[in-house]
VEXNUKOL-303943 format. One record per residue: x negated, y, z negated of N, C-alpha, C in turn. Coordinates in steps of 0.1 Angstrom, whole numbers, plus 2048, in hexadecimal, padded with zeros to 3 digits. Example, Ala and Ser with C-alpha at 12.3 -4.5 7.8 and 13.67 -1.06 7.14 Angstrom:
77C7C77B27857D37B277C7DF7B2/7807EA7B97777F57B977F8007B1/
# end
This chain:
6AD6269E16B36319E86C16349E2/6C56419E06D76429DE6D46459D0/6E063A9C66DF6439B76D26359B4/6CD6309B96BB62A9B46B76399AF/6B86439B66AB64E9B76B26559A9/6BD65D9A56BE6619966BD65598C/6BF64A9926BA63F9826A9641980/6A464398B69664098968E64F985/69E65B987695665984696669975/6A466296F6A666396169D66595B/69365D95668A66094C678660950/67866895C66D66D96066567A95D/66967895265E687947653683941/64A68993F63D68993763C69392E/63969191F63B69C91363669690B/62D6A69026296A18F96336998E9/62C6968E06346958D663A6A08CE/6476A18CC64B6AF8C464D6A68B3/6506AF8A864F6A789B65C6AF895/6616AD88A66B6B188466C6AD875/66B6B886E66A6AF85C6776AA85B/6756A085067F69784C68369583B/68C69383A68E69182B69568282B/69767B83269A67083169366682E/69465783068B65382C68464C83A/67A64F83867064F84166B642845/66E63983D66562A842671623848/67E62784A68561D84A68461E85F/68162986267C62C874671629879/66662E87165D62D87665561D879/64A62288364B61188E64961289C/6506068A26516078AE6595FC8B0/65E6008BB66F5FB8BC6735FC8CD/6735EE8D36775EA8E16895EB8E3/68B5EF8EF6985EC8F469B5ED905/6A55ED9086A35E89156B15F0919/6B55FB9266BE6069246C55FF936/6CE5F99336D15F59406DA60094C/6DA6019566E360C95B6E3606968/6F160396C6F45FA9756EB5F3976/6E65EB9846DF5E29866D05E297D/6CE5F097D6C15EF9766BD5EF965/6B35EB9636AA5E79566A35F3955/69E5F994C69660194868E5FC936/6875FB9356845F692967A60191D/67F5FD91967960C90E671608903/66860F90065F60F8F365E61D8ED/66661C8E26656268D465C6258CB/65662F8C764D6318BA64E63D8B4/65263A8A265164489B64864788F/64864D88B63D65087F64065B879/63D65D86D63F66786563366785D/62B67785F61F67C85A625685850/62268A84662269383B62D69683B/63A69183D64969383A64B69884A/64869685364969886164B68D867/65668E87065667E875653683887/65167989164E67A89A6536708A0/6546708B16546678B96556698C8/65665E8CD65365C8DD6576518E5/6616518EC66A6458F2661648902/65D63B90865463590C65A62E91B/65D63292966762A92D65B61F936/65A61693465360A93564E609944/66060894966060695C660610961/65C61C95A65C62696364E62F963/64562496463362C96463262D959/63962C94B63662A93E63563B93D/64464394164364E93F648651930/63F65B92864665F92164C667918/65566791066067490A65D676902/65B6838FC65E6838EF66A6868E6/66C67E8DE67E67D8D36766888CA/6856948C768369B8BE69169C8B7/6926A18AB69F69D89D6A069489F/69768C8976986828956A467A887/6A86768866B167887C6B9668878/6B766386E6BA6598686C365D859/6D065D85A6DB65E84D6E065184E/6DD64D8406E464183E6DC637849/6EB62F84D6E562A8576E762E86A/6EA6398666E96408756E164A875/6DC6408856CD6478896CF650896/6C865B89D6C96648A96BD66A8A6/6BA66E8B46B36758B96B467D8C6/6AB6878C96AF68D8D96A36888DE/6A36888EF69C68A8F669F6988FE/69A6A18FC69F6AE9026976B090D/68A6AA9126876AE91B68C6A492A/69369992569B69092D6A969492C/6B26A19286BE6A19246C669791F/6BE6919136C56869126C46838FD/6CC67D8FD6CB6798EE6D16678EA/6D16678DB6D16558D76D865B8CE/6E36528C86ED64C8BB6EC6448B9/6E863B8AD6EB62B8AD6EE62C89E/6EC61B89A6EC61688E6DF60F88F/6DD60F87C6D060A87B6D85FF874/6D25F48796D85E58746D45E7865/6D85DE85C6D75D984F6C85D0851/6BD5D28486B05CE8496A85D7853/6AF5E28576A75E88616975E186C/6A15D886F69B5D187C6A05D688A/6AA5D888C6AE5E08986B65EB898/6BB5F28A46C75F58A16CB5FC8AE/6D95FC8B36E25FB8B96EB6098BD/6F16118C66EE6198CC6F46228DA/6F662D8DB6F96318EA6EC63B8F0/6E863C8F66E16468FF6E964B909/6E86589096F066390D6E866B917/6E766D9236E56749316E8679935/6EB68B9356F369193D70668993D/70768792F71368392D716676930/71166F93A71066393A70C65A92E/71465292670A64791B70A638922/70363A91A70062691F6FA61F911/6FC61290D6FB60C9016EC608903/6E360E8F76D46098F86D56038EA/6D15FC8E56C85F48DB6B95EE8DC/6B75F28CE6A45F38CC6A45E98BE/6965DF8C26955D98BB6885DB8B3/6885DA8A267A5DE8A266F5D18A4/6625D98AD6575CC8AE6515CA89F/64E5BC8A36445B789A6395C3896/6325BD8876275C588761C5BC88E/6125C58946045C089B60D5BE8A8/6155BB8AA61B5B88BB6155C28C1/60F5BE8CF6105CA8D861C5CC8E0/61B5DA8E96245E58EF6245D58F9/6365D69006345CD90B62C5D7919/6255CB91D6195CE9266245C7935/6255D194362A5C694D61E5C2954/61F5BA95A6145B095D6185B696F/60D5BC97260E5BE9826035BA98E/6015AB98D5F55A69945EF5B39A1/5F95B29A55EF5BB9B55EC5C89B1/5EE5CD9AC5EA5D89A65D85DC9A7/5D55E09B25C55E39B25BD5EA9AA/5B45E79A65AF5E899B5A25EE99F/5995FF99C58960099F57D5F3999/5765F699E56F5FC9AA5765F79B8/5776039BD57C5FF9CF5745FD9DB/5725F29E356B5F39EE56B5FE9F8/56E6089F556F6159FB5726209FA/57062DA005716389FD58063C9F5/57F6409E659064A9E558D65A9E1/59065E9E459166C9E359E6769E2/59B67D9D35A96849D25A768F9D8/5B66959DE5B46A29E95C36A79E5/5C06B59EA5CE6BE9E95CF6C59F9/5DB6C59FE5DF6CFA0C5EA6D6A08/5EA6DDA125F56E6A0E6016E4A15/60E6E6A1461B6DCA166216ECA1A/62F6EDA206366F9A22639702A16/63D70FA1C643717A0F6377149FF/62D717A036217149F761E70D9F4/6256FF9F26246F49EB6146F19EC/6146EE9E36046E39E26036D29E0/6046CC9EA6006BF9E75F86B89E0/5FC6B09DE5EA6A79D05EC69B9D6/5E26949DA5E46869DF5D567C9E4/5D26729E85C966A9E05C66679F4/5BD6689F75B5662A045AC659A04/5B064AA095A6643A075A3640A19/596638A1958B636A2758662EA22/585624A2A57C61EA2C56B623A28/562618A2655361DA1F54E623A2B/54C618A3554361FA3E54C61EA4C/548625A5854C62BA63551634A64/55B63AA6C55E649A7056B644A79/56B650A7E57C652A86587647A7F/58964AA77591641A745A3641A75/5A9638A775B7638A7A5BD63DA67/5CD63DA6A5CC642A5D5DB644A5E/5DE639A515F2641A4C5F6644A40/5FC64EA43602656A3561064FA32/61064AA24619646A20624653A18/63264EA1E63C659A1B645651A12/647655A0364D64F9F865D64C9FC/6656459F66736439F367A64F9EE/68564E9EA68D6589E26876529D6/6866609CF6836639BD67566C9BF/6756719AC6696789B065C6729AE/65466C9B964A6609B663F6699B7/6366609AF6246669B262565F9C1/6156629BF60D65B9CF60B64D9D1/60B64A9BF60C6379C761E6309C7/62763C9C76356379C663A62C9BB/6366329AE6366269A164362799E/64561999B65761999D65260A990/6596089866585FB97F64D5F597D/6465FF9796365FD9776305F6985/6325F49916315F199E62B5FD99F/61F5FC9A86156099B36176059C1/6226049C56205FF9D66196059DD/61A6109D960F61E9E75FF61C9E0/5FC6199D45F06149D65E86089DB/5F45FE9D75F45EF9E05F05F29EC/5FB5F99F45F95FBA035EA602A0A/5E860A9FE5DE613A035D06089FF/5CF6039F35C65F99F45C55F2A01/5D05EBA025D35DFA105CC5E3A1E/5D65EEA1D5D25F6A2F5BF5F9A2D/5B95FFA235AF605A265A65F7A26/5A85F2A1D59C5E2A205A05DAA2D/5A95E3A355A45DEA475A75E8A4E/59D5F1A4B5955FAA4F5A2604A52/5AC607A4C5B5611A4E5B361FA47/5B062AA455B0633A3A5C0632A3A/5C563BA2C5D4643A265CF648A1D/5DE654A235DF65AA155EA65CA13/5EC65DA035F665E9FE5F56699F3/60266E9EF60267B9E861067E9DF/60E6869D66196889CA6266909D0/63168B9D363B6929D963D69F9CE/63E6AB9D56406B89D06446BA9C4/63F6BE9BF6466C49AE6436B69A6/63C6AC9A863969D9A362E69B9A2/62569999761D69699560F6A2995/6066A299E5FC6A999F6006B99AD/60F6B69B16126BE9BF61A6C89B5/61B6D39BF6236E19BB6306E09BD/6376E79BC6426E79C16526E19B9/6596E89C266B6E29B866F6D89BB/6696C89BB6736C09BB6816C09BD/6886C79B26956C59B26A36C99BB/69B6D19C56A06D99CD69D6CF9DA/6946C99D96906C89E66966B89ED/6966BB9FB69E6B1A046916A7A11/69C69DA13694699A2168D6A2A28/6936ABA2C68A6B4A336816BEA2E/6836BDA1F6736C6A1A6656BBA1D/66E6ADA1B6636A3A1565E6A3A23/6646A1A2D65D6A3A3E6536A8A41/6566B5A3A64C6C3A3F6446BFA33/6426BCA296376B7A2262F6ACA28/6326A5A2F62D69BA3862769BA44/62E6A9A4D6296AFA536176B2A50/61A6BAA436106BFA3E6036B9A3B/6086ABA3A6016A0A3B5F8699A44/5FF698A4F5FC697A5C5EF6A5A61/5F46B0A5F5E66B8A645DB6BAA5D/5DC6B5A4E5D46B3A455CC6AEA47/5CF69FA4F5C4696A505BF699A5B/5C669DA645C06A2A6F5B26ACA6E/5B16B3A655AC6BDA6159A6B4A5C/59C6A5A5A59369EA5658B698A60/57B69AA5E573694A68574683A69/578680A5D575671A5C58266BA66/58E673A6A59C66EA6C59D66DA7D/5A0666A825A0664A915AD66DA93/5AE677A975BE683A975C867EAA2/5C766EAA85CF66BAB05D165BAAE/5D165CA9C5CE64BA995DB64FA8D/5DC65CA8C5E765BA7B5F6657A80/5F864EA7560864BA7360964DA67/61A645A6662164AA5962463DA55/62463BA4C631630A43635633A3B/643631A3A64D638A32657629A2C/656628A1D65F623A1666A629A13/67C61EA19686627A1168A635A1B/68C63BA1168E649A18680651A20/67364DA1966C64DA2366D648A33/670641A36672639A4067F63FA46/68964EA4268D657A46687663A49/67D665A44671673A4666766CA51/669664A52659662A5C660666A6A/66A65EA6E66C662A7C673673A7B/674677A6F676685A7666B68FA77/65D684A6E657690A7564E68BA82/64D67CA8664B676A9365367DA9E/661680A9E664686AA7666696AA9/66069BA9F6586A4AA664A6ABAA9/63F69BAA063569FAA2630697AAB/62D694AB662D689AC261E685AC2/617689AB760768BAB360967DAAC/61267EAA561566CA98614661A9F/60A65CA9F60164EAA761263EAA5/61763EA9B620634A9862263AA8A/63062DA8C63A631A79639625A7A/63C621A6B63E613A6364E615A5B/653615A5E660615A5966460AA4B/66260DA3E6645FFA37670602A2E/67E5FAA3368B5FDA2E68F607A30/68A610A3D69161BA4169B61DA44/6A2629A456B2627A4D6B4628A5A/6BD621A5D6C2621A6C6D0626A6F/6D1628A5E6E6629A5B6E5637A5B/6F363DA596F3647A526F3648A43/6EE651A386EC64FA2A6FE649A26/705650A2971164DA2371563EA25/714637A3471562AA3870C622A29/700624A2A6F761EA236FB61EA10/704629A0F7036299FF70E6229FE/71D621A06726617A0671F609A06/718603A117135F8A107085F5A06/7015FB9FF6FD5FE9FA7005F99E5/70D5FF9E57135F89DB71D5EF9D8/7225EB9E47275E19E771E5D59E7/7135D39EA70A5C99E97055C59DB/7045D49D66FB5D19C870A5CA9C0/7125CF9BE71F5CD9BC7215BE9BA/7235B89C47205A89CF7165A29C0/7095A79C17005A19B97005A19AC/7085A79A470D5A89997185A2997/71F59C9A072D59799C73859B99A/7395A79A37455B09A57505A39AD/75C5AC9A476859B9AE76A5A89BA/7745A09BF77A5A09CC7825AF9CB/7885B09BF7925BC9BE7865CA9B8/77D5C89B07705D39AA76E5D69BD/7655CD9C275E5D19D27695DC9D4/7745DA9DB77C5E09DF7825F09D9/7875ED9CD78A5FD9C67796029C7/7705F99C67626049C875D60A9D1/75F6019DB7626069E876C6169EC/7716149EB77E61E9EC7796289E3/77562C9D57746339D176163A9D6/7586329D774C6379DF74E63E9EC/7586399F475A640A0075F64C9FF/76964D9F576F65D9EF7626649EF/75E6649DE74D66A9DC74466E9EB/7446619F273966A9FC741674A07/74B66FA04751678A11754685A0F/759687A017596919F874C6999F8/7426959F47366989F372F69F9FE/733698A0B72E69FA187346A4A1E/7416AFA1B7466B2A2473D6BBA21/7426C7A2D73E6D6A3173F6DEA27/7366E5A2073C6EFA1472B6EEA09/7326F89FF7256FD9F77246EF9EF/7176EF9EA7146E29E07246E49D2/7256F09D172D6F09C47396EC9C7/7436F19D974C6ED9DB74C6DC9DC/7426D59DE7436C59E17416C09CE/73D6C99C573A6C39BC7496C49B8/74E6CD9B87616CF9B27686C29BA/7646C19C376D6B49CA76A6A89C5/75B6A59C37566989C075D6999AE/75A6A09A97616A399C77269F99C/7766A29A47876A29A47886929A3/78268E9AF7826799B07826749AA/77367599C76D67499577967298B/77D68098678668097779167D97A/7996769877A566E98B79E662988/79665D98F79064C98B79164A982/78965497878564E96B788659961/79665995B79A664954795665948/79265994079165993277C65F930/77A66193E76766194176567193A/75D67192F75F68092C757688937/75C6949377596A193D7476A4941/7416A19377316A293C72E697944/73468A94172F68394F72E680959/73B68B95C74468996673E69596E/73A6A19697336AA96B7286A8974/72069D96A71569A96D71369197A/71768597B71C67E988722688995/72969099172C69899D71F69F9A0/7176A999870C6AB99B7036A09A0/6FD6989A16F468F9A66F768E9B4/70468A9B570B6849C370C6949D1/70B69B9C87076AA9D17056B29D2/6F06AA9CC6E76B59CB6E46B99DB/6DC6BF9E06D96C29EB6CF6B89F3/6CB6B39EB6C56A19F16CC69A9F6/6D86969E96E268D9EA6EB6939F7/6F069A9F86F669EA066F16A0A11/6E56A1A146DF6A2A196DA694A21/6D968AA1A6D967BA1B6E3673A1F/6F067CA1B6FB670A20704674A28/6FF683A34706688A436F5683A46/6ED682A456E167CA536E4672A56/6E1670A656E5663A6D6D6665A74/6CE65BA756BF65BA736C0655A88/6C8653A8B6C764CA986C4659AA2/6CF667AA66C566BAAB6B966FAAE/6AF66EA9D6A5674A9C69A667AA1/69D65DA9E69A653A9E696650AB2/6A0654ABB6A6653AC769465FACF/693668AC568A671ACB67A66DAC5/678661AC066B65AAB8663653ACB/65865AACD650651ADB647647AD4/64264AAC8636640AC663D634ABD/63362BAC163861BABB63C61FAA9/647610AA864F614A9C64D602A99/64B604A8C6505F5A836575F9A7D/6655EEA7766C5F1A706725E4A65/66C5E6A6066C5D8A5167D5D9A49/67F5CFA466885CFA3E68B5C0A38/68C5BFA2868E5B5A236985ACA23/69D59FA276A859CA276B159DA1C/6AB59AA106B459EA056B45AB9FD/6AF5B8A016B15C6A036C25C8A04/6C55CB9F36CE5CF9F06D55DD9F3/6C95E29F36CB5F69F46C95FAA06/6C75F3A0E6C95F7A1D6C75E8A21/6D85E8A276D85DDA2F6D15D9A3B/6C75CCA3A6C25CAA456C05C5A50/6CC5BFA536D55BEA5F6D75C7A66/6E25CDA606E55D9A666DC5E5A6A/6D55EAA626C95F3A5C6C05EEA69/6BC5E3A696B35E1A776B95DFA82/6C35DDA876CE5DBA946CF5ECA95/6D15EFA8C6D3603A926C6607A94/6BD608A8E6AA609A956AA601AA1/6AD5FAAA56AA5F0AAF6B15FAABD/6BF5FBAB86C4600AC46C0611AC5/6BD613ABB6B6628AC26A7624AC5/69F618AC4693619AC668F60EACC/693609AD66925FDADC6855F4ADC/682600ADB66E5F5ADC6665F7AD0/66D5FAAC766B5F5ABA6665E7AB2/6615E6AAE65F5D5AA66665DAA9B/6715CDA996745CEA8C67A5BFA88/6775BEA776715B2A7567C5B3A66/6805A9A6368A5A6A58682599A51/67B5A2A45674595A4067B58DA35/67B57FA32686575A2A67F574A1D/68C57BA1468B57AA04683584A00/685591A0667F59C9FD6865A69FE/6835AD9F46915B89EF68C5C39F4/6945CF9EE6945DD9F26845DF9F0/67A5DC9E866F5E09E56665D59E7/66A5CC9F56615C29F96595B99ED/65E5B49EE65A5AB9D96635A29DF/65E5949E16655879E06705899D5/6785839D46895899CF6905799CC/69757A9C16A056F9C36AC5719C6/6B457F9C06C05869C86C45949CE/6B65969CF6B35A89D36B85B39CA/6BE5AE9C26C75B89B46BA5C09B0/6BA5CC9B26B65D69A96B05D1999/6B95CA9926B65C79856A95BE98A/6A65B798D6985B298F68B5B9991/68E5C399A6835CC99B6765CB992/67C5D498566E5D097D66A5C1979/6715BA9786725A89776675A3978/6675A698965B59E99164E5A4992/64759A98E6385A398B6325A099C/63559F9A962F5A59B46345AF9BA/62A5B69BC62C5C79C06345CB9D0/62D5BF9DA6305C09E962B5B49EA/6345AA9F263059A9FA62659EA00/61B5919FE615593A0B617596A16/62258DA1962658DA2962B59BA2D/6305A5A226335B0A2B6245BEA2B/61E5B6A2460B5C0A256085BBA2F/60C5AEA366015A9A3B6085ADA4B/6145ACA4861B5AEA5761B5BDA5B/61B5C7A516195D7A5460A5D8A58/5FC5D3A4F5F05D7A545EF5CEA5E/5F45C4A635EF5BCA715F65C7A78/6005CAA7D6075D4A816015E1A89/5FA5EAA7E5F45F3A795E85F4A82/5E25EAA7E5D75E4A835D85E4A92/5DF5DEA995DE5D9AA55E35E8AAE/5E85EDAA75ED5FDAAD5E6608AAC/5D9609AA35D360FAA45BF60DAAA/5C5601AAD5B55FDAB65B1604AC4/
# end
């Protein structure tokens, strides 16, 4: 949740290969070539390949933890020993040096003005691509029904999204899972992790149907993404909800929601006002307001990285500027001139596109939108039963606090603080973000097993 969701949206393109002739010399690139692009807490790891056909060179940077999306690099260009290329469909580009033996080489990647130091090493020959290893990951044939389906969502949108049931029976209970922040397919792939397919495995082999579906403008669905807020994602969810309704196999007074993350901010708004929503599952939902949550938020990750005593503090101080900046009252462009002024006082020597760019992120119409909601009144108007999960070592929504605020707007709520799992329920050794892709378990048992017992007992 917070800036998790533009790291993770960075390099979420799909493109073909583009090519560009070359007069250089051609063998000293071509290959394939690993690196690993750190940005704050997180890892992203990269696989490059290039080639050169008939004086044409080509390539395609590969981002590993991110569903193995990928880009295509065009001008390509190797002088001497300095190498670049663009990613244009990622606004982004590479400078480096090619080492002496042309075995690696070393580098900035550049993002909307932001750079960050990447280095690529070339692989062995015959090596394969690194493969992540994701045990739970369900694999066909399935013991039950899945079926892809489209509904239609507000303002035209078309949804695309995946219904599974059980083989045999009828009236069946049924929850739609509502994604985190970023722009996720239907199984919410995040570090080569499928949790919403996990889940939807899990729930339906005891006897639960779900569905789950491509958040707007993502994947197989219609629509502008980039525009859109908590409350488009609602009314898509909405959409959801009468959809199934619309199905003979669906008991129309058996559907809930579960919502990961920011999901777990969309479900009770549209629980409270659709009084039809059988229960929510709340997993790392908020109970804070966004702004509370993105201070604590990086203060923690902060903490887990090894920020001293004097870093917490000036970070502190300068995040509270940013969000407060960010949400006052005013057009997105008057909060971006403010968040900008902060910005190039903090960090004078930070050039101009970055600075640009950070201010944009911090408030788009999501992002503001995220950090004036305070989820408790909405939460305060929720009648049907609520779980609300949260990891104890969940770096990105405190869960202490995070469940003590659910607790008090929803009194008869269950809510459960499970020990040693992070923001993405994955047994954890320090809940840091950088681990994420690390750990090859998708979701602990204990929190599948504690949501479908749950689930289960609420819908009998």
């Amino acid at each position: 949740m917070g800036w998790l969701k533009s790291i993770l949206f960075a390099l979420g393109f799909l493109a073909v290969t583009t090519s560009l002739a070359v007069a250089d010399s051609a063998s000293s690139l071509d290959g394939d070539w690993d690196g690993t692009l750190q940005i704050h807490a997180i890892k992203l790891r990269m696989a490059l390949h290039i080639e050169t056909v008939a004086g044409a060179r080509t390539g395609t940077l590969k981002s590993i933890d991110q569903g193995g999306a990928v880009i295509a690099m065009s001008d390509i260009r190797l002088d001497g020993d300095k190498v670049s290329f663009a990613l244009s469909q990622a606004g982004a580009s590479y400078e480096g040096t090619l080492a002496a033996g042309g075995q690696s080489m070393s580098g900035t990647f550049t993002q909307r003005g932001n750079g960050l130091p990447l280095a690529f090493t070339r692989r062995a020959a015959g090596a394969g691509e690194l493969v992540l290893n994701r045990p739970q990951t369900p694999h066909p044939p399935y013991p039950y029904r899945t079926e892809d389906v489209t509904f239609d969502g507000a303002g035209g949108v078309k949804l695309a999204g995946t219904l599974t049931m059980p083989e045999n029976g009828a009236a069946f209970a049924a929850v739609i899972l509502v994604a985190g922040s970023g722009p996720h397919d239907r199984d919410e792939t995040i570090f080569g992790h499928k949790p919403f397919l996990l889940l939807a495995d899990y729930l339906t082999r005891h006897g639960i149907a779900v569905l789950r579906s491509d958040k707007r403008g993502i994947g197989k669905s219609t629509g502008d993404y980039r525009t859109a807020t908590s409350e488009d994602f609602a009314s898509d969810t909405e959409s959801a909800v009468a959809y199934l309704k619309t199905r003979s196999e669906i008991d129309p007074k058996k559907i809930g929601l579960l919502g990961h993350s920011e999901g777990g901010l969309i479900a009770p708004i549209v629980a409270a006002k659709d009084h039809s929503v059988a229960f929510i599952v709340l997993m790392a939902g908020p109970g804070l307001r966004g702004d509370e949550i993105l201070v604590a938020q990086r203060r923690l990750i902060a903490e887990a990285m090894g920020a001293s005593a004097d870093q917490l503090a000036s970070g502190d101080a300068l995040q509270r500027k940013i969000v407060d900046a960010a949400g006052q009252p005013g057009s997105d462009e008057e909060a971006k001139a403010r968040v900008r002024a902060i910005l190039a006082e903090a960090e004078p020597q930070a050039p101009a596109a970055a600075i640009d760019g950070q201010a944009a992120a911090v408030t788009s119409p999501w992002f503001r939108f995220f950090l004036t909601y305070d989820p408790v009144p909405t939460l305060k108007q929720v009648q049907c039963p609520v779980l609300a999960l949260n990891g104890s070592k969940d770096l990105q929504v405190p869960p202490k606090e995070d469940l003590a605020a659910i607790k008090k707007a929803v009194p008869d709520a269950t809510t459960v603080e499970l020990p040693g799992l992070n923001h993405l329920f994955q047994t954890a050794k320090t809940g840091s973000p950088s681990e994420y892709g690390d750990i090859e378990e998708t979701i602990a048992p204990a929190a599948l097993e504690t949501i479908t017992t749950w689930v289960v007992k609420h819908t009998k």
